[in-house]
C-alpha positions as a printed Julia matrix, in Angstrom:
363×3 Matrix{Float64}:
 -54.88  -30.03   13.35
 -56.16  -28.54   16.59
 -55.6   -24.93   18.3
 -56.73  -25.04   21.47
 -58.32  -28.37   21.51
 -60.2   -27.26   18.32
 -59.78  -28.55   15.22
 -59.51  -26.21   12.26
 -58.62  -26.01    8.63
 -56.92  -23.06    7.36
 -59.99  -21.94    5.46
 -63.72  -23.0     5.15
 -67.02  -21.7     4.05
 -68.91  -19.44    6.4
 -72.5   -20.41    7.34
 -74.08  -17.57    4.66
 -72.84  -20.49    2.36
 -70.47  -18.05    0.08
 -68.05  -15.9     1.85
 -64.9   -17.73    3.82
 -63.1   -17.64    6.73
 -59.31  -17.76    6.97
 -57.01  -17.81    9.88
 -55.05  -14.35   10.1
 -51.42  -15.75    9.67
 -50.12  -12.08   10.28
 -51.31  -11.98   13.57
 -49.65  -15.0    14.85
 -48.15  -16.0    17.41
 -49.1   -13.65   19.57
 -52.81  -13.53   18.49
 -55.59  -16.32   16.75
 -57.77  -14.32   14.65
 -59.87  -14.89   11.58
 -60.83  -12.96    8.6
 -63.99  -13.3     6.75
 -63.25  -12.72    2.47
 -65.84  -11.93    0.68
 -64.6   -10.86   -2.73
 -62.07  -11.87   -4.85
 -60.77   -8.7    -3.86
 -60.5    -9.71   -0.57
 -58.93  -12.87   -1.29
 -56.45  -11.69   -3.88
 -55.38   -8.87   -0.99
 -55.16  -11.59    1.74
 -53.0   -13.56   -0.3
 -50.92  -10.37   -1.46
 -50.78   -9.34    1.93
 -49.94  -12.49    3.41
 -52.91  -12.97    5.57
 -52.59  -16.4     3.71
 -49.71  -18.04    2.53
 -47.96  -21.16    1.56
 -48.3   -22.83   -1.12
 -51.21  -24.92   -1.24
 -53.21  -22.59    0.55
 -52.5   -19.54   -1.67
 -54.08  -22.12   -3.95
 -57.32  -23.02   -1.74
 -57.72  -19.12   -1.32
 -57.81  -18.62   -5.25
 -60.31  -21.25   -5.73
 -62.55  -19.62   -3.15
 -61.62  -16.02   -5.12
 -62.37  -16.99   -8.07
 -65.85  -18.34   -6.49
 -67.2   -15.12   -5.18
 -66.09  -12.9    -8.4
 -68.57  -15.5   -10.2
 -71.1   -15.03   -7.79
 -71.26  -11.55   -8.6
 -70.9   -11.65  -12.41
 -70.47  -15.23  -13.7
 -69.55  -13.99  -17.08
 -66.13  -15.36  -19.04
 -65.02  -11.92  -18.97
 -65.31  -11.79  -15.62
 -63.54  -15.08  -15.15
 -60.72  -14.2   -17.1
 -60.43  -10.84  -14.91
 -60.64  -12.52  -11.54
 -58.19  -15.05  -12.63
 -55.37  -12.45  -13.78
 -56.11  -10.56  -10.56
 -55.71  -13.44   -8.41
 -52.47  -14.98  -10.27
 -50.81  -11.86  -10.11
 -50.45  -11.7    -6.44
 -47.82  -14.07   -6.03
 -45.47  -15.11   -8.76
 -43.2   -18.02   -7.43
 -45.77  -19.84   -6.47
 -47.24  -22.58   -9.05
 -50.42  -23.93   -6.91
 -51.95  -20.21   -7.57
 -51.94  -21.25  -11.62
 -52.58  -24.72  -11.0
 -55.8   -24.12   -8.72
 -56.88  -21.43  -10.92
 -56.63  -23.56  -14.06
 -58.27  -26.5   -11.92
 -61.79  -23.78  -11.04
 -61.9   -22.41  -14.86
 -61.65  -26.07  -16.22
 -64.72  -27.08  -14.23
 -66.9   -24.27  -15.23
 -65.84  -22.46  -18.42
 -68.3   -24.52  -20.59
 -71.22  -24.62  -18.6
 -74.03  -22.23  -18.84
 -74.09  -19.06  -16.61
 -76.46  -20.2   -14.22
 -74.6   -23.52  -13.32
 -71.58  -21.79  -13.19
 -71.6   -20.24   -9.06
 -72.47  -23.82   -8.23
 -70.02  -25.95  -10.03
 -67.04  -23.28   -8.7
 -67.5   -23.82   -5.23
 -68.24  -27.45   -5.94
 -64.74  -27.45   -6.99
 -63.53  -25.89   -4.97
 -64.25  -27.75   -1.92
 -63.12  -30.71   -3.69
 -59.62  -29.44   -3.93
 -59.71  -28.41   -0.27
 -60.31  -31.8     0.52
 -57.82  -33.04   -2.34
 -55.75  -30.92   -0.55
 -56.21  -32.29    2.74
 -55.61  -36.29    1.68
 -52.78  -35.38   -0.31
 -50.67  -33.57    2.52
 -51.92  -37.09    4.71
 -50.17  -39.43    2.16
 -46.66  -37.33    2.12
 -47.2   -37.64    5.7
 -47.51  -41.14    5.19
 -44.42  -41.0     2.94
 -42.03  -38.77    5.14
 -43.19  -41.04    8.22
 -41.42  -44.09    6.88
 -38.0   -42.04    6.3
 -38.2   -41.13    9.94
 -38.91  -44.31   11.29
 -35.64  -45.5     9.42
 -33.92  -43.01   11.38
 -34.96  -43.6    14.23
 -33.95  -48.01   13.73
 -31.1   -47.09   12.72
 -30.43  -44.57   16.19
 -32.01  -47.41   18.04
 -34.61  -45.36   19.49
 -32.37  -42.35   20.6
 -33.77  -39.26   19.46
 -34.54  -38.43   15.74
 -33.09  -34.51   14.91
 -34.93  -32.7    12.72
 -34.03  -28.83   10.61
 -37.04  -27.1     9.02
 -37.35  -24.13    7.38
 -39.58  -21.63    7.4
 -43.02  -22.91    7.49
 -44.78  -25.88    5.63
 -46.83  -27.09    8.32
 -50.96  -27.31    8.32
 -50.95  -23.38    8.41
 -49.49  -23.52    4.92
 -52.19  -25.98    3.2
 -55.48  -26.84    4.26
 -54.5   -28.76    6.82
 -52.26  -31.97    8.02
 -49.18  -29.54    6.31
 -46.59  -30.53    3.59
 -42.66  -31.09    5.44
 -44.6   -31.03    8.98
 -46.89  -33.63    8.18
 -44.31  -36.61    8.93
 -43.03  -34.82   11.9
 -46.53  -35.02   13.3
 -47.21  -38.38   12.37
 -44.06  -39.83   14.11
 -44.47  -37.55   16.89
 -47.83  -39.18   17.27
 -46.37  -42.88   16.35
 -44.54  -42.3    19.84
 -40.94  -41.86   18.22
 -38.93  -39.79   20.09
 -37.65  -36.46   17.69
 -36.89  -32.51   17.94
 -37.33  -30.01   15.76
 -34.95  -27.58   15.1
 -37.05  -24.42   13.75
 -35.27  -22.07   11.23
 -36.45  -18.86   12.25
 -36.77  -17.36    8.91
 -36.05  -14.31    8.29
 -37.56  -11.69    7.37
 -40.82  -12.94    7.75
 -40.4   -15.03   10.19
 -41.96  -17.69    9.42
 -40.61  -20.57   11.41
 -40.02  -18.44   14.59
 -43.83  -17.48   14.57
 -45.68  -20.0    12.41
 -43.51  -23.52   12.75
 -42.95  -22.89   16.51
 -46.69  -22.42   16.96
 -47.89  -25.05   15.52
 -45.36  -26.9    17.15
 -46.16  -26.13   20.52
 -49.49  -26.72   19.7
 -49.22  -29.83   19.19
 -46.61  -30.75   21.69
 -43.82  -31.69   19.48
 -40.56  -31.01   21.29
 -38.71  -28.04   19.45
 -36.29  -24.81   19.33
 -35.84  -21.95   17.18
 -32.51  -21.06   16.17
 -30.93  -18.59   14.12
 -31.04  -19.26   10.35
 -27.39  -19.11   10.52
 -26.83  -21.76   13.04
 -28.21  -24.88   10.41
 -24.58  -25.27    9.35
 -23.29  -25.44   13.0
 -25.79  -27.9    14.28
 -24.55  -29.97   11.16
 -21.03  -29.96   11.51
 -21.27  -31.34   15.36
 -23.91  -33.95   14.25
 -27.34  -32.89   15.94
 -29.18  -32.94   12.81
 -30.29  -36.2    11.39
 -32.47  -35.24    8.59
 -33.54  -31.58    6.66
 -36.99  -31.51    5.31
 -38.72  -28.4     3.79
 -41.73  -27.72    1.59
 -41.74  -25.81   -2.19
 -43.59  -23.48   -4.03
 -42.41  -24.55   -6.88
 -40.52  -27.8    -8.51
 -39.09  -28.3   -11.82
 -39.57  -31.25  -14.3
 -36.17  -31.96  -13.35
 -36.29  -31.87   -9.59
 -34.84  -28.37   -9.01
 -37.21  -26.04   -5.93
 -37.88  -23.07   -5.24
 -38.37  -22.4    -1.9
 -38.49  -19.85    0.97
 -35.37  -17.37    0.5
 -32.44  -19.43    2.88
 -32.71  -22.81    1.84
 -30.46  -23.42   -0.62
 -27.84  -22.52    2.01
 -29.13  -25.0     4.35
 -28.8   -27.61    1.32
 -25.25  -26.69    0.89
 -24.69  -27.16    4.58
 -26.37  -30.61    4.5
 -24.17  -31.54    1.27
 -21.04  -30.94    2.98
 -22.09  -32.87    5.85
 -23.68  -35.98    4.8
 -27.21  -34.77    6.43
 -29.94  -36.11    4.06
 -32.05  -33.23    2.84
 -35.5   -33.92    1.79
 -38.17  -31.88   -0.23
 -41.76  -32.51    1.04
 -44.24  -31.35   -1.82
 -47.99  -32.64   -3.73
 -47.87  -32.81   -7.07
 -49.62  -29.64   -7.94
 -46.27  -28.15   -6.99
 -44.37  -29.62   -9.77
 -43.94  -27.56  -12.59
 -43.88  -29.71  -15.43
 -43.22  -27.06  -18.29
 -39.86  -26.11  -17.28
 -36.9   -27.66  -16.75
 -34.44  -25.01  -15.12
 -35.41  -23.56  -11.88
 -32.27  -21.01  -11.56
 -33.35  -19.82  -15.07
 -37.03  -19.73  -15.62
 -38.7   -19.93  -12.32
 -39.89  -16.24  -11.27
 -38.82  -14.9    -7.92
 -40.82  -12.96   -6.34
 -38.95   -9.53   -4.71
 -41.05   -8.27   -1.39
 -41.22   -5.06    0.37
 -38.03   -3.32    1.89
 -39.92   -2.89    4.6
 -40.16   -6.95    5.48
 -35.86   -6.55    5.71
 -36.13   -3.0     7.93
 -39.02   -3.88   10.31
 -40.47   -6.46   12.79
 -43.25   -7.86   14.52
 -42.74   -7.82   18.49
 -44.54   -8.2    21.69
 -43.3    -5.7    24.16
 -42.78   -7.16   27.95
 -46.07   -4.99   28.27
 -47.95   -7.37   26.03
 -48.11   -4.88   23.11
 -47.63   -5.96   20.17
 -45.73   -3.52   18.04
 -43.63   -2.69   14.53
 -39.76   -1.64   15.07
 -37.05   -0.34   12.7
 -34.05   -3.02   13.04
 -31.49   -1.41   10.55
 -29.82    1.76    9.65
 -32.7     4.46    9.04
 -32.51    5.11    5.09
 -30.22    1.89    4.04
 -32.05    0.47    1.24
 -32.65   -2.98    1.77
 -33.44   -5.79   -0.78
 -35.88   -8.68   -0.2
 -36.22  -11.55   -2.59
 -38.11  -14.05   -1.57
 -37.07  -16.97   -2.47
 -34.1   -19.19   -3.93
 -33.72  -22.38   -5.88
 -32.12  -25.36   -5.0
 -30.5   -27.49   -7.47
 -32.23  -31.23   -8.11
 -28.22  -32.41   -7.35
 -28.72  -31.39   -3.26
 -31.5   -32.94   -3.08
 -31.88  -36.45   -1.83
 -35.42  -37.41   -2.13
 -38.84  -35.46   -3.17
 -41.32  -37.11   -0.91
 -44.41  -36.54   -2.51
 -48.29  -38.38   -2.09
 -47.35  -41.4    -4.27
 -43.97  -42.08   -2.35
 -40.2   -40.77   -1.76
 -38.1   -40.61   -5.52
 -34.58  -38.97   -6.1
 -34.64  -35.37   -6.91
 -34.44  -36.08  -10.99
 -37.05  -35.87  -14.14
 -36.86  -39.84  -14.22
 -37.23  -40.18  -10.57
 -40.51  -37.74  -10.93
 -41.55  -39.87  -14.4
 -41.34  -43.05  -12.01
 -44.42  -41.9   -10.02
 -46.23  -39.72  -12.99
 -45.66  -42.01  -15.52
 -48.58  -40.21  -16.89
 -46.73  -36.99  -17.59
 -43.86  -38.52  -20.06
């Protein structure tokens, strides 16, 4: 995707041939920096801190981790400690494992000196895995949308998102945005109505940029006003992304969207899960019981990022000084409100069968 008139990908090898470069997601919208990682360190705190995030590209960002803590000691006891550093940092999320799995796979046999080599070899590869993965559910979503849009006879296609699962939060292309692009592109007229996601934010500052960016029509709303738009009909499809999906079809998601699911059940509004298969979970089978949810800071409840009319960006307190706040981070939502995973090999109902149908392989 392209910031002004320049493509990027979320993260890519610096010219030294070893370190990386990541867009600073905490400093957006109001700013486009990067940040250079050059440790696993580094790239564990990035992802901690949120410098990266999403799914996918928490798992792009371990890869590259897991790279540089070779480079400096390319022992298997340093391998196993970079790899329980780096999955710590964010529980819910199953591309972290699956990535890290992925980099030790491709070098834990292979002799010492092979082993900096081979890592980033791999690494790239699933950046670019990555990258033609998040095309094809593009590919996928697309078709749902252009069904829409026959049946509307052209009028315009209404779309709810929330928070963010766009290019920022992969590679690049994106995992729920991806069709939204594509179709914006095909010429088929749509709007986007971005969630703004609290507490982070995410869809307020990181859908709506990308958005804009890219000239697809859009507004922010409140992440209470979902149901409204609903109930009077100016929603015509939900699609979101996952960190996480159960053998059964159940996701885990950014904290708010099993509401929105519940909203789109009670009003007929398809709701769609937009995810690659190195989302789904495939050694558990109930999301409300055994997927982890990650509780954030306080702070991310009590405090936000502004720009003052100045053009200062600054930190202010939003609620009571001392109430204690609690922040989990995300919420499940059960396989039965979902109407379709769209995923790189095509669009199934939310179900283990349904799942089986395109990973045969994994019966």
């Amino acid at each position: 995707m392209k910031i002004h008139g320049r493509h990027y990908r979320t993260i890519w090898v610096n010219d030294d041939g070893w370190s990386v470069q990541v867009i600073d997601q905490t400093k957006l919208p109001f700013a486009f920096e990067t940040k250079r990682l050059a440790s696993d360190d580094d790239a564990a705190d990035a992802i901690k801190t949120m410098v990266v995030r999403g799914a996918p590209l928490i798992g792009a960002t371990a890869a590259y981790g897991l790279c540089m803590a070779l480079r400096q000691d390319a022992s298997d006891e340093a391998l196993d400690a970079a790899y329980r550093k780096l999955h710590a940092t964010r529980p819910t999320a199953i591309n972290l494992k699956w990535a890290l799995d992925e980099m030790s796979a491709a070098v834990r046999n292979r002799p010492r000196q092979e082993r900096v080599a081979a890592a980033y070899a791999r690494a790239a590869e699933l950046c670019d895995q990555d990258v033609a993965t998040n095309e094809a559910i593009g590919r996928q979503g697309l078709k749902i949308i252009e069904e829409i849009a026959a049946r509307k006879k052209g009028s315009q296609v209404n779309i709810l998102t929330h928070c963010n699962a766009g290019w920022l939060a992969c590679v690049d292309w994106g995992t729920a945005l991806a069709p939204i692009y594509m179709a914006h592109d095909k010429g088929i007229k749509l709007h986007v109505w971005a969630d703004e996601t609290r507490p982070r934010n995410q869809g307020g500052s990181l859908t709506a940029y990308e958005l804009g960016a890219h000239g697809v029509p859009h507004a922010v709303i409140a992440d209470n006003a979902g149901g409204h738009l609903m109930q009077h009909g100016r929603v015509d499809m939900c699609i979101v992304g996952t960190d996480r999906t159960t053998a059964n079809g159940d996701v885990a998601n950014k904290i708010g969207t099993y509401l929105k699911a519940l909203a789109a059940k009670d009003n007929d509004v398809p709701f769609y899960v937009a995810l690659p298969s190195s989302t789904i979970d495939w050694t558990i089978e109930d999301g409300l019981k055994e997927i982890p949810i990650e509780e954030r800071s306080p702070r991310e409840i009590t405090h936000v990022m502004g720009r003052t009319a100045e053009g200062k960006v600054v930190d202010v307190e939003l609620t009571a000084p001392g109430s204690p706040a609690a922040n989990p981070a995300f919420d499940v939502t059960p396989a039965r409100l979902v109407t379709g995973l769209i995923t790189e090999r095509g669009t199934v109902p939310a179900s283990r069968q349904g799942l089986l149908k395109l990973f045969p392989e994994r019966a």
